[in-house]
N, C-alpha and C positions, 0 to 999 in steps of 0.2 A: 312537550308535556312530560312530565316528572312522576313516577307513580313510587310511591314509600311502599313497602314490602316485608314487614316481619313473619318469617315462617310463612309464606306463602301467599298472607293475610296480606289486602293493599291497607292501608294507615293513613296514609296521603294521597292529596294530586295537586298538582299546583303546573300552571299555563304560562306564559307570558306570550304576548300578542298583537302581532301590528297590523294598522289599515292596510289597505291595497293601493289607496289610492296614494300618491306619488308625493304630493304637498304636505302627509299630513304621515308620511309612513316611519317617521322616525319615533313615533309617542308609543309608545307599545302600554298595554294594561299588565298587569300581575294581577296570580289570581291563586293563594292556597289557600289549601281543609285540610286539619290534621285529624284525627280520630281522638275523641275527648280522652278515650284510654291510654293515649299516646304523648300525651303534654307533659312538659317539662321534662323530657329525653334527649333534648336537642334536634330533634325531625325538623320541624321549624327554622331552625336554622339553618341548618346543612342543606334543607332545598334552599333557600332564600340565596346562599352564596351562591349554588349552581345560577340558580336563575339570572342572579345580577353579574356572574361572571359569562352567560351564555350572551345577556345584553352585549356587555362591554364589548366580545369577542365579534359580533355579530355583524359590527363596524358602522351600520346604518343607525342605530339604537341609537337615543339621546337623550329618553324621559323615558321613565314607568313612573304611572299610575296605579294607585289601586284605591279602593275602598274598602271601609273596616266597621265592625257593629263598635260605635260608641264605649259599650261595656265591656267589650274584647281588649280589657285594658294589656292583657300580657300581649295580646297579638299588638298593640298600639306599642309598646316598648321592644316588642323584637323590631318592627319597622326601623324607628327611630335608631334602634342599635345600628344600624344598616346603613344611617344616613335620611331615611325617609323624612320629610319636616310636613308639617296637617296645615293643608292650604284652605278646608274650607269644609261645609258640612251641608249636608243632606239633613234636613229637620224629619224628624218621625218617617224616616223611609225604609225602617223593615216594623214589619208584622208579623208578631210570635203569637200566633191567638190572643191577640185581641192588647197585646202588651207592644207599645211602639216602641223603637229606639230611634237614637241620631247614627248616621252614618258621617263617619272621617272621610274626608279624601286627602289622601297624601299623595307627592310627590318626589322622585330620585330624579336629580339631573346627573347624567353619567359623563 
């Protein structure tokens, strides 16, 4: 886990994550929130390389996964900066009172 920190303030957190079980332990998920006050600073990015370079380093990694609101178009282009490519979508699977979006799922093979 990753926690962004300005002035004492957290800004960020961001995870990456793998099963336990043995067959299946090389897929880890990603997972960041940047504090809307905080966008377009580069926090975003600078965790993403930790993350993908904590992957690489970690030896067993092989995929991260994650998921993204549809409309989170900059978060959909920092992925893609990264290498992420959109394998597929979740139809209306977040609910913002009462307002649905698509969910992305994307994919890094390392």
């Amino acid at each position: 886990m990753i926690l962004g920190l300005i002035d004492n303030e957290i800004v960020s957190i961001a995870q990456i994550s793998s099963p336990n079980r043995k067959r299946i332990a090389h897929n880890s998920e990603l997972s960041i929130s940047v504090k809307k006050a905080c966008w377009n600073i580069g926090i975003g990015s600078a965790v993403m390389e930790e993350l993908i370079k904590f992957g690489k380093e970690h030896g067993i990694i092989r995929n991260i996964s994650l998921g993204v609101k549809a409309s989170n178009y900059r978060a959909v282009k920092m992925y893609e900066k990264f290498g992420f490519k959109k394998i597929g979508v979740h139809k209306n699977y977040f609910n913002v009172n009462g307002d649905f979006d698509d969910e992305i799922l994307m994919d890094l093979s390392l």
